[in-house]
N, C-alpha and C positions, 0 to 999 in steps of 0.2 A: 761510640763516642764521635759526636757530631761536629768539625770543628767549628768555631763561635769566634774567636779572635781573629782581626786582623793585621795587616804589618803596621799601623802605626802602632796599635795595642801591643804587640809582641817587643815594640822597638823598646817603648817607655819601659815597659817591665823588665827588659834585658839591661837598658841602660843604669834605671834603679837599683838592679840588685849590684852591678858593678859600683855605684858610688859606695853602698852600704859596705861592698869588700874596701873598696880604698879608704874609706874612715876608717874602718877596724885595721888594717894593715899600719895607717899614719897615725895610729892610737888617739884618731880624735874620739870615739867609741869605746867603751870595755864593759864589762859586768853584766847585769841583767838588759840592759839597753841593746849592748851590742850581741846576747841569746837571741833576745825577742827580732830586732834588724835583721839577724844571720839567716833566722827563721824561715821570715819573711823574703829574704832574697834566696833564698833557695825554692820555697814555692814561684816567688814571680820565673826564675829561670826554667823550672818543671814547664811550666802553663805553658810561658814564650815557647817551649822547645816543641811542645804538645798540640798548641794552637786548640786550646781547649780550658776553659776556666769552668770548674764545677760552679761556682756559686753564681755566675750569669745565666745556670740551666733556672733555678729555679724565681728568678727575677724577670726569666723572660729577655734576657740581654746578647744580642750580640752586635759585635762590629765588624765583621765581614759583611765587602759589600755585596753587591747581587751577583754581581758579575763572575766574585768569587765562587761563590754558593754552589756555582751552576757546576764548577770543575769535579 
C-alpha cells in the first residue's frame, strides 16, 4: 500500500469527518442522513490516518507531492 494522499488531503478529510460528528452530536443530523454521514466520516478518518485512498488507485489519482514520494 502505496501512500497517495497528502497533508492538505488528509487535513480536509480529517476536518470533514469532525464537522459530520459535531452535526450529529448538535442533532442538526439523525436518521439515515446521519448512517450514511457517520459512514462516511469514518472512512475519511481511516484514509487520513492511512495516507492511502483505495479508489484514487484505480483513477490514477494522487496528491502527494514529489518531494514526498521520494521519502
Amino acid at each position: 500500500m502505496e501512500k497517495n494522499m497528502g497533508n492538505l488531503d488528509r487535513i480536509i478529510r480529517t476536518l470533514l469527518a469532525f464537522v459530520v460528528i459535531l452535526l450529529y452530536l448538535f442533532g442538526l443530523i439523525s436518521g439515515i442522513t446521519a448512517i450514511i454521514l457517520g459512514i462516511f466520516a469514518v472512512i475519511f478518518l481511516l484514509t487520513s490516518f492511512v495516507s492511502f485512498c483505495p479508489l484514487y488507485v484505480p483513477l490514477k489519482i494522487s496528491t502527494l507531492r514529489k518531494s514526498d514520494k521520494e521519502r
